[in-house]
C-alpha positions in Angstrom: -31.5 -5.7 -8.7 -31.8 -4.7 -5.0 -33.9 -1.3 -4.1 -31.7 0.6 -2.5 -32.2 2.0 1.0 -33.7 5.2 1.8 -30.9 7.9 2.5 -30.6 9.8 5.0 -31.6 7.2 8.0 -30.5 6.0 11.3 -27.7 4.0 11.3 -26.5 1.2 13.2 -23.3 3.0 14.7 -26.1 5.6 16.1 -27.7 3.2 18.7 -24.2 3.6 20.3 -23.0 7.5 19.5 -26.6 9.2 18.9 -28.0 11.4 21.5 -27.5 13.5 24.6 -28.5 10.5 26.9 -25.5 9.6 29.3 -24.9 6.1 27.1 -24.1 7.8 24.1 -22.1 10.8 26.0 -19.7 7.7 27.3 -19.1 6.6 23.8 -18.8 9.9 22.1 -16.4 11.0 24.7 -14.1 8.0 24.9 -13.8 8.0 21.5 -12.6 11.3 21.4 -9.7 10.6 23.5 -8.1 9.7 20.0 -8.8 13.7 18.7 -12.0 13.8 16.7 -13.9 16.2 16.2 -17.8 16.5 17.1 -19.4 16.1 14.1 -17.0 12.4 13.7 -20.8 11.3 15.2 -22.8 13.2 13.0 -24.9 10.3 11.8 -22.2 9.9 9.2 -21.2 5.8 8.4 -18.8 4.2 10.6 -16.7 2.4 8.6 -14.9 -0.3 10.3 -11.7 -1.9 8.7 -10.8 -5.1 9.8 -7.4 -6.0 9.4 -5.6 -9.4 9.5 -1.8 -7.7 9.3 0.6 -9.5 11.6 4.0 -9.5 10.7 3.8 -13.1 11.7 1.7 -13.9 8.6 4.4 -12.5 5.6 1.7 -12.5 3.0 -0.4 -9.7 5.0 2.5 -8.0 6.3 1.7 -5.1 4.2 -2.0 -4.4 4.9 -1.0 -1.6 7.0 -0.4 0.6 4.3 -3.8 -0.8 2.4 -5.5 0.4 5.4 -4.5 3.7 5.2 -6.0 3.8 1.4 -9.2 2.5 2.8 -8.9 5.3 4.9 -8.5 7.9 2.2 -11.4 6.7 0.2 -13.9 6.0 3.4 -13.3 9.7 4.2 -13.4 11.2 0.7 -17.0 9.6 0.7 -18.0 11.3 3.5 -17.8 8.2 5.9 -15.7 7.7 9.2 -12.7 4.7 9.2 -11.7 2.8 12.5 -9.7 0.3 11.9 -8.8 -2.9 14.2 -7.4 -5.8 14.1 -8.4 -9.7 14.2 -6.8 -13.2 14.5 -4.5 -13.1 11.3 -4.1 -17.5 9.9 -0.8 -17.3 8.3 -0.6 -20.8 6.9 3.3 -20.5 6.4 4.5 -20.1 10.2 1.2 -21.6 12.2 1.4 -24.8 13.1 -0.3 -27.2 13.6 -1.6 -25.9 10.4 -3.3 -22.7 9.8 -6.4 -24.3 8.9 -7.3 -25.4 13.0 -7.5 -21.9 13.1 -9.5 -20.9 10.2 -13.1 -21.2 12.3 -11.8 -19.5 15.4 -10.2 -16.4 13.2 -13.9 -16.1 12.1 -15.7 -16.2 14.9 -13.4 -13.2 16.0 -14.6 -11.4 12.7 -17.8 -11.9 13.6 -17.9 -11.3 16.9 -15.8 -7.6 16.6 -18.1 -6.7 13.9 -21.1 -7.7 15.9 -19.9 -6.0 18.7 -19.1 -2.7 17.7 -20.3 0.5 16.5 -19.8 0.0 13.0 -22.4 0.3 10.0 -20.1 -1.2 6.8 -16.7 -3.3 6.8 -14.1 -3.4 4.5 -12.4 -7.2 5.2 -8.1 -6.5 4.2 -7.3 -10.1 3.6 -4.5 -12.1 1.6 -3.0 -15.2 3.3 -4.8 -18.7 2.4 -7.2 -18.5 5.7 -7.9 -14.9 6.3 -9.9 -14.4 3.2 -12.6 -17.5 4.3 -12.4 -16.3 7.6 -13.0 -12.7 6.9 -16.0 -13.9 4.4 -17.5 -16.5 6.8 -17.8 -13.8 10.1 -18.8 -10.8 8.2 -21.4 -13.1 6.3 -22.8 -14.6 9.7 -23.4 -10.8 11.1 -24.7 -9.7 7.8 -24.1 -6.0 7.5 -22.3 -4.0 4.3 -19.0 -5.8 3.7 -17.0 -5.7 0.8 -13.0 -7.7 0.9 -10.1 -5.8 -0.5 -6.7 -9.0 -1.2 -3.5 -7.9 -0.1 -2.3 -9.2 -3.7 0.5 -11.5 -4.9 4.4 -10.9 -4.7 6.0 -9.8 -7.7 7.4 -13.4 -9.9 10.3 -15.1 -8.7 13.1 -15.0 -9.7 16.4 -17.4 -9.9 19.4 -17.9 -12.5 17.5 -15.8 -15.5 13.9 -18.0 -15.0 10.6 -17.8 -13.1 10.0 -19.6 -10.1 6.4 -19.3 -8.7 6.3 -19.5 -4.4 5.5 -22.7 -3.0 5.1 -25.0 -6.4 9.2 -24.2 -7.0 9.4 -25.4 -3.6 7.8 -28.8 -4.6 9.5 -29.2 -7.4 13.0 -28.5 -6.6 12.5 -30.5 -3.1 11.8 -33.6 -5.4 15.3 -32.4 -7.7 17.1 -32.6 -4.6 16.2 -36.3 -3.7 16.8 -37.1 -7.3 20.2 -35.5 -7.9 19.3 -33.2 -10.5 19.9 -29.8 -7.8 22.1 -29.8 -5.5 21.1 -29.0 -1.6 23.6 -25.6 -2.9 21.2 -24.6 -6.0 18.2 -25.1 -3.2 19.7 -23.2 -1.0 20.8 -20.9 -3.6 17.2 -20.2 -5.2 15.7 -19.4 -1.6 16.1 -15.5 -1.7 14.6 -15.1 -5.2 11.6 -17.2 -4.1 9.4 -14.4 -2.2 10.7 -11.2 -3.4 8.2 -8.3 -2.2 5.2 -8.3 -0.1 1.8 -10.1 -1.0 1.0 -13.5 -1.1 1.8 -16.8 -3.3 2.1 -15.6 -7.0 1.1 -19.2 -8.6 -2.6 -20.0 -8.7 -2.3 -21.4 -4.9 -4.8 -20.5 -2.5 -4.5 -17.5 -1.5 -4.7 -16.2 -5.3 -7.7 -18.5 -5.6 -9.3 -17.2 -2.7 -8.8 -13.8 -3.6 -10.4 -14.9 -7.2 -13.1 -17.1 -5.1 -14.0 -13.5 -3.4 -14.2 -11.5 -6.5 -16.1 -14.0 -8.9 -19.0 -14.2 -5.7 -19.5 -10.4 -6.2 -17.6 -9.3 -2.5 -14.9 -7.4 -4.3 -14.7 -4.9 -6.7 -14.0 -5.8 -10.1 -9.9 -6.7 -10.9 -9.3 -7.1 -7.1 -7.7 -10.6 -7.5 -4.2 -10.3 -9.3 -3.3 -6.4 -9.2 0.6 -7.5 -7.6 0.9 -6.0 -4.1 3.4 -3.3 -4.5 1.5 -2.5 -7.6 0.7 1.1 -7.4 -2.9 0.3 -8.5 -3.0 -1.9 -5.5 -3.5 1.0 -2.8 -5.8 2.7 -6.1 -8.5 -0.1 -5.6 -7.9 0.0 -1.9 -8.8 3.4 -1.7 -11.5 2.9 -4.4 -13.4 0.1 -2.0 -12.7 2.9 0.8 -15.2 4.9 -1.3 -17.3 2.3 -2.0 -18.2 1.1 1.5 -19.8 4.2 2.5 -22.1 3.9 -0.6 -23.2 0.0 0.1 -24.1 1.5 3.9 -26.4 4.1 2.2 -27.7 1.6 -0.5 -27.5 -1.3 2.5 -26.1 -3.9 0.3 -25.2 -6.7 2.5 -23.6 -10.0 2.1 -26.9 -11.5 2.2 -28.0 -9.9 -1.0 -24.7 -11.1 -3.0 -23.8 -14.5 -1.6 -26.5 -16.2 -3.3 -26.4 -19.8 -5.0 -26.0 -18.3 -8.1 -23.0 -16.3 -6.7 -21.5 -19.8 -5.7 -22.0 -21.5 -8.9 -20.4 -18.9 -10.1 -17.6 -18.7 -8.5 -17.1 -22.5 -8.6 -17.0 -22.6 -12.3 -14.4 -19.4 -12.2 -12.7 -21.9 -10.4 -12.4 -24.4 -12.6 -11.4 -22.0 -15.5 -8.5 -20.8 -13.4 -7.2 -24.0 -12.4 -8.0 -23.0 -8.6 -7.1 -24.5 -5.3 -8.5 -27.1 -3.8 -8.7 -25.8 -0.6 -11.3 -23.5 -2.0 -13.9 -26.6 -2.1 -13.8 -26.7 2.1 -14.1 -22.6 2.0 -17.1 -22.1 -0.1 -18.9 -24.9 1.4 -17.8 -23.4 5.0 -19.2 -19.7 3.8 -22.4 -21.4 2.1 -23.3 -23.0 5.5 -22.9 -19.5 7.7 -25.0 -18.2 4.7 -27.4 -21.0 4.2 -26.8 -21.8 1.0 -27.4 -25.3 0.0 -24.3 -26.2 -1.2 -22.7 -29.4 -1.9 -19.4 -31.5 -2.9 -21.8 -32.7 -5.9 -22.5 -29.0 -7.2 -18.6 -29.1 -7.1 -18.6 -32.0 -9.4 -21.5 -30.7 -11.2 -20.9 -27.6 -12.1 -16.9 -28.3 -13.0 -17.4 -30.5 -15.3 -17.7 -28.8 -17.9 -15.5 -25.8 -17.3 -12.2 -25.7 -19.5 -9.3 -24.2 -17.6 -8.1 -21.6 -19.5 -5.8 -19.8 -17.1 -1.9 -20.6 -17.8 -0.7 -20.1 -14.3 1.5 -22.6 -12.2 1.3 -24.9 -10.7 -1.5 -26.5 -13.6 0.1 -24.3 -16.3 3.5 -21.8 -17.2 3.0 -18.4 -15.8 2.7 -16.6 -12.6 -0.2 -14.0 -11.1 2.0 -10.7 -12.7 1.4 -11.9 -16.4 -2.3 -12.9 -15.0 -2.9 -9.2 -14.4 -1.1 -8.2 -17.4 -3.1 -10.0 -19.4 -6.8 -8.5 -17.8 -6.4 -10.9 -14.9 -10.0 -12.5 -13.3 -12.7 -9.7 -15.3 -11.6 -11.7 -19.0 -12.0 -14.7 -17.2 -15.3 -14.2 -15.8 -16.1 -12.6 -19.5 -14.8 -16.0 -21.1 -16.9 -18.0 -18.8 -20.2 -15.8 -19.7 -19.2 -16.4 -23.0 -19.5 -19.7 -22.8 -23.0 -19.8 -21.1 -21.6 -20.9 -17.7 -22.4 -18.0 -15.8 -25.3 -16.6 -14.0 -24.7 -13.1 -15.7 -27.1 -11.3 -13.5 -25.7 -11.7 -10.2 -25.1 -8.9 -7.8 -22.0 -7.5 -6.5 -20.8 -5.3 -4.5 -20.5 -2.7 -7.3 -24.7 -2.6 -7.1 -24.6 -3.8 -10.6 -24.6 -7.3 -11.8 -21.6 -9.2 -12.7 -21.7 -9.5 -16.3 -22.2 -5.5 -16.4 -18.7 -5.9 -14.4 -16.5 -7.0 -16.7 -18.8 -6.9 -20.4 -16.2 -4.1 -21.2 -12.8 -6.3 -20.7 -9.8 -7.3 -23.5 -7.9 -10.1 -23.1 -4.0 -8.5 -23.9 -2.5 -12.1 -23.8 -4.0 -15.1 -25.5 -0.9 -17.2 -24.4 -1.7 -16.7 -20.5 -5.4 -16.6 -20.7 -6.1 -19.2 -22.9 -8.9 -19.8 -25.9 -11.2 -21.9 -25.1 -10.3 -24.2 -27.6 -6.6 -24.1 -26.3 -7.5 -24.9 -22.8 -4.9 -26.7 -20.4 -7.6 -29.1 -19.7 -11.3 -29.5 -21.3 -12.8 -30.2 -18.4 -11.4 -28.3 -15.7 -12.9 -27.8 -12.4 -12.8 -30.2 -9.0 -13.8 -33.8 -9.8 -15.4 -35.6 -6.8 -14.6 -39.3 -5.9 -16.9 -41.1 -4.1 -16.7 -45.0 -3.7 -16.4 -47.8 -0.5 -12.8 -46.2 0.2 -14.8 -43.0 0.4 -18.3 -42.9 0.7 -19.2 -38.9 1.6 -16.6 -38.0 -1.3 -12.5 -37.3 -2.0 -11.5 -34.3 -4.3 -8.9 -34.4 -7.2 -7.8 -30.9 -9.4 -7.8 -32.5 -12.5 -6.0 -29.6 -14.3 -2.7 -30.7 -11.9 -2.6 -34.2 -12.3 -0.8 -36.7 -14.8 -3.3 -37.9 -17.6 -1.9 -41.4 -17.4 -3.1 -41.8 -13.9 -6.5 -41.2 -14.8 -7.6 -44.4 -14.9 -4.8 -46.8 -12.9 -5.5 -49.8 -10.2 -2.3 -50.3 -8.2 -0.9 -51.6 -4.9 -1.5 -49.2 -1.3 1.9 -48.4 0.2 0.4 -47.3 3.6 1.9 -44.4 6.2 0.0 -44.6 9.3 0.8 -41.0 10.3 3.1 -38.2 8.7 5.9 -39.4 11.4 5.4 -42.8 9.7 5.8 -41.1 6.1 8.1 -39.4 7.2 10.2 -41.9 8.8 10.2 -44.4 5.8 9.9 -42.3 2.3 13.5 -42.0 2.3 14.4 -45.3 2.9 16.2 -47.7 0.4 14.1 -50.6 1.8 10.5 -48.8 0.9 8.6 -51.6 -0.9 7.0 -49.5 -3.7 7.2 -48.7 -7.2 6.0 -46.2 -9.7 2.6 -47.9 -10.0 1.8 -48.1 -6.5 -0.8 -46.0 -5.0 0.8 -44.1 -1.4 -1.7 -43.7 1.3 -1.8 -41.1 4.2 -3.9 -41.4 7.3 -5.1 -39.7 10.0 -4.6 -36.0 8.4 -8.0 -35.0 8.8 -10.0 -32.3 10.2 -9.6 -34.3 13.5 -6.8 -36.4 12.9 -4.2 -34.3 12.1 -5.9 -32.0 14.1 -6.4 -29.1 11.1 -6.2 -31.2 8.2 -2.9 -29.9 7.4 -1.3 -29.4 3.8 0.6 -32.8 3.5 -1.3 -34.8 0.8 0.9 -34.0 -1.5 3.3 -36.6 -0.6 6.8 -35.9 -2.3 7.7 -39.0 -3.9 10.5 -42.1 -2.5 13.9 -41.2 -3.9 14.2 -45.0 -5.5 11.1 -44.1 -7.7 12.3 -40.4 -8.3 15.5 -41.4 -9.7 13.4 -43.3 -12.3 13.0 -39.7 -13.8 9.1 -40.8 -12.3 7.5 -37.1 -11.3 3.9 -38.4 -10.3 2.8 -41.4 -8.6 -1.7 -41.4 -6.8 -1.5 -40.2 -3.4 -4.4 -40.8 -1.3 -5.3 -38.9 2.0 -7.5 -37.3 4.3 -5.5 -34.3 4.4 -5.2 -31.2 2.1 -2.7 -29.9 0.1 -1.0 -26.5 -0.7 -2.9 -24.9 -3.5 0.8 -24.0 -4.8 1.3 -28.2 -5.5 0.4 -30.3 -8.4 0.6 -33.9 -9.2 -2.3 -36.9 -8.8 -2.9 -36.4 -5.3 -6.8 -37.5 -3.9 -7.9 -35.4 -1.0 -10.5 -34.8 1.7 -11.6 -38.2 1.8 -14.3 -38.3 3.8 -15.0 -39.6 6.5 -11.6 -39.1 7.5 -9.7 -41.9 9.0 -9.5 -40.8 13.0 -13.7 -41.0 12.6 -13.2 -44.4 11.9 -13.9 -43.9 7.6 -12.9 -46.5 5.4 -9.5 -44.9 4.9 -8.7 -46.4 8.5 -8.6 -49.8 7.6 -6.4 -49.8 4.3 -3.5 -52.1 4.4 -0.1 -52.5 2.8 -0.7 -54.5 -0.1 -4.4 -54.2 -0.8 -5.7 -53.2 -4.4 -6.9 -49.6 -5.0 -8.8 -48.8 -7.9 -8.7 -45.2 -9.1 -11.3 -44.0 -12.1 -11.2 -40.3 -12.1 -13.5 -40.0 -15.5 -16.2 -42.1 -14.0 -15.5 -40.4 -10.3 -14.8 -43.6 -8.7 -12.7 -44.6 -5.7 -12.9 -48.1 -4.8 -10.9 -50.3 -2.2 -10.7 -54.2 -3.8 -11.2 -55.4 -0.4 -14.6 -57.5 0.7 -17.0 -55.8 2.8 -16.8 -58.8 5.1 -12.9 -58.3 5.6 -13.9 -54.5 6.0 -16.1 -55.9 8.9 -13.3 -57.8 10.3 -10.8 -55.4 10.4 -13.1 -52.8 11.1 -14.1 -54.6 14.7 -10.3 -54.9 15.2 -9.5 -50.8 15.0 -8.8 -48.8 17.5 -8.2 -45.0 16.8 -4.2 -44.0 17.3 -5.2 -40.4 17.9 -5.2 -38.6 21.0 -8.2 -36.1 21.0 -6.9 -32.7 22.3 -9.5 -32.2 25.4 -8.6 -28.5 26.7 -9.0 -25.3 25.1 -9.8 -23.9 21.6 -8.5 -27.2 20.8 -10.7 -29.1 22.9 -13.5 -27.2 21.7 -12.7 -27.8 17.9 -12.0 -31.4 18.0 -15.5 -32.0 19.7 -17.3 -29.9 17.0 -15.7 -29.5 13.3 -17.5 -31.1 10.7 -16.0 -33.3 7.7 -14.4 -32.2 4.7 -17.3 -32.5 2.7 -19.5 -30.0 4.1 -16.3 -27.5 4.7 -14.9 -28.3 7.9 -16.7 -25.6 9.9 -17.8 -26.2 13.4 -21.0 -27.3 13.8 -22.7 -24.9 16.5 -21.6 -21.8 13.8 -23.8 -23.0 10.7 -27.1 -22.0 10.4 -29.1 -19.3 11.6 -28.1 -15.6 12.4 -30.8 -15.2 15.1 -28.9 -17.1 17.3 -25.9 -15.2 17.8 -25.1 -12.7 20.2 -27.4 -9.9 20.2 -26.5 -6.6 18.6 -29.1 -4.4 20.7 -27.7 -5.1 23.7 -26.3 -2.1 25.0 -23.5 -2.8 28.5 -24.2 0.8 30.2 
């Protein structure tokens, strides 16, 4: 357990508002063009909130009012809340894909907390991005932080059943082409799809992140699944309002939570939860800013032996309201302790450890958060590919994909591009068959650019009509924590590097060995050669610009996709003592 700080001292804010010297006169003053009173710069903590609302990204569109309960609580604790806003990645409307973005919306985190006069954050996140980003920039400037999740939407709803955002999408798309919905029913089944504020209510990313935030020890405990236009939603808000002013005092920093142990943790909550696999690239992204040694292997390692026990779509029945119901993440976490898979004496952001946390928890439904010995799948987790089709590593959710295509070798129907895939899927004349293996290039962290979220390839209509609702899908791109199915991602290095993905032809044998984390093209190394000498990359590198700037330094999938001049140490950022007067 951390010593806590000495209190009363001099705070950070007071290198800015502290004084009678002319500097601090021109801060104190401007400041109090908004009506605060003298004793606002007292020595009291200055609580900034940052806020990703935008109206633009639908899942945070709420956080408005969450930052008002922040409020509430900062004050009641005898702190002072300003609140501002930075570079809000709504993966539903920004294109190319919200994940280009991810790195810059965290370097503005970091760069307005640096900046300003601010002793403790509280990070209001929700959509897919903003919660990485949020952790990543508040990690790399290393004061008190703590995250409170916008929440998910209440269930969906359509003709008497539940349909869970994004996954329903997915599902009913593929209906469509095989003339079990009509394009009416689709269309029909829209407006009961997103029914309140918050974010995705299957176990997509966004709920994984916000369970990714909580099982590291940078929320407080229950955060995750509390629905947004739950009442107790603005409760924990204001609660973590409260509770920022104490970290200052106690000067409990990222540093002191995001350990390795907090990471093993929160990859093996992961697994038990069914999470997203989008969370692999974020927790190796946040690792990196926090120099953690972590790797796709720990991944692997640590999954393995993790039963998924949560009962949420798209892996299992349920949605994130019957999550919380049922205790939501705090039994989980419990279970996993339970099972002597957790580092029980990790920190958080309460200033106790993690097991002390949730010790306390009931499970109220056995049917949504499963026995162990009920589990969706035994061995949950992320499992890691590796093999001469990729050699730094692919990810797979096991807990989403068909059982029978654990272990299949079948033909490579290539796409070239998503305009390619695109162009032909439909197509009556598509060569391909149930036991064919499709394969997507150049959707990679450079190829795409922003590795967007179209592994998931939906399937040909020919095959569909089989009553076929899986088929191995093999890309360098990602795919929407709300999807299921067989689909191989991140394959690394990705094909507009020139990796081994690059040179896959129509035709040539893949073998695919998921229990023995295998991946193997049946093509000789000399032919690899050959064909190798003979590629030339399709994509045009974006030259000008943020753009420019990420294409020339993002890293591969399997070290998180970050760019390279962020990771590493804090001592070479801006400084914070710099004063502009």
């Amino acid at each position: 357990m951390k010593k806590k700080a000495e209190w009363p001292r001099k705070l950070r804010s007071q290198e800015w508002f502290g004084g009678t010297g002319k500097n601090a006169i021109m801060h104190r003053s401007w400041m109090k063009n908004q009506g605060l009173p003298a004793d606002t710069f007292d020595g009291r903590p200055i609580i900034g909130i940052c806020n990703t609302w935008s109206e633009l990204t639908p899942c945070n569109a709420h956080l408005r009012d969450l930052a008002e309960r922040v409020k509430r609580g900062v004050y009641e604790a005898g702190g002072f809340p300003v609140e501002f806003p930075v570079f809000s990645t709504g993966e539903s409307t920004l294109r190319p894909t919200a994940m280009m973005f991810r790195n810059l919306a965290a370097m503005d985190v970091e760069e307005a907390i640096r900046g300003n006069p601010v002793d403790g954050v509280v990070l209001l996140g929700g959509c897919d991005k903003t919660t990485p980003s949020l952790l990543m920039g508040a990690a790399s400037v290393d004061i008190p932080a703590i995250v409170v999740s916008g929440g998910p939407m209440l269930n969906g709803k359509w003709r008497g059943k539940d349909v869970g955002s994004g996954t329903a999408v997915w599902q009913f798309s593929e209906m469509v082409k095989s003339g079990e919905m009509t394009l009416e029913e689709f269309m029909d089944a829209e407006q009961g799809m997103a029914r309140s504020a918050g974010s995705c209510m299957t176990m997509g990313t966004a709920s994984t992140m916000a369970s990714m935030a909580e099982a590291l020890g940078m929320t407080l405990s229950g955060n995750a699944a509390i629905p947004a236009v739950d009442a107790r939603r603005r409760v924990i808000s204001q609660l973590t309002g409260r509770r920022i002013v104490e970290m200052v005092k106690e000067d409990l920093r990222p540093s002191d939570i995001l350990t390795k142990q907090a990471f093993e943790n929160a990859i093996r909550v992961n697994g038990a939860v069914g999470g997203s696999t989008n969370a692999v690239l974020h927790l190796l992204a946040l690792a990196g800013r926090v120099g953690v040694d972590l790797s796709l292997d720990d991944w692997d390692r640590l999954g393995r032996d993790v039963p998924t026990i949560v009962n949420l779509q798209p892996s299992g029945k349920y949605l994130m309201e019957e999550f919380y119901y049922a205790g939501g993440l705090p039994v989980v976490i419990k279970a996993v302790a339970e099972m002597g898979l957790l580092h029980n004496d990790a920190i958080t952001v309460s200033g106790d450890t993690i097991w002390n946390d949730v010790k306390g928890v009931v499970n109220y439904n056995e049917d949504v958060i499963l026995p162990r010995e009920k589990a969706l799948t035994k061995a949950g987790g992320i499992a890691v590919l590796r093999g001469n089709l990729a050699p730094r590593g692919a990810v797979l959710k096991p807990s989403a994909a068909s059982p029978h295509l654990m272990q299949h070798k079948g033909r490579a129907v290539v796409f070239e591009s998503i305009e390619d895939y695109h162009a032909r899927i439909n197509r009556d004349d598509l060569d391909i068959d149930e036991n064919c293996i499709m394969v997507l290039k150049y959707c990679g962290p450079k190829g795409y650019p922003g590795m967007a979220e179209v592994g998931n390839m939906g399937l040909p209509p020919k095959v569909l009509k089989k009553g076929i609702t899986d088929m191995i899908r093999i890309s360098d791109a990602r795919m929407s924590g709300t999807a299921y199915g067989t689909v191989i991602l991140h394959t690394a290095p990705e094909a507009a590097e020139g990796g081994p993905l690059a040179l896959v032809q129509n035709g040539d044998l893949i073998e695919v060995d998921i229990p023995n984390r295998t991946l193997h093209l049946d093509v000789s190394d000399e032919e690899l050669a050959r064909r190798r000498l003979a590629w030339v990359s399709p994509v045009q590198p974006l030259t000008g610009g943020y753009g420019g700037l990420y294409i020339k330094t993002v890293m591969q999938a399997d070290t998180g996709a970050d760019l390279d001049f962020l990771v590493g140490a804090r001592g070479d950022r801006i400084p914070m003592d710099r004063d502009s007067h």
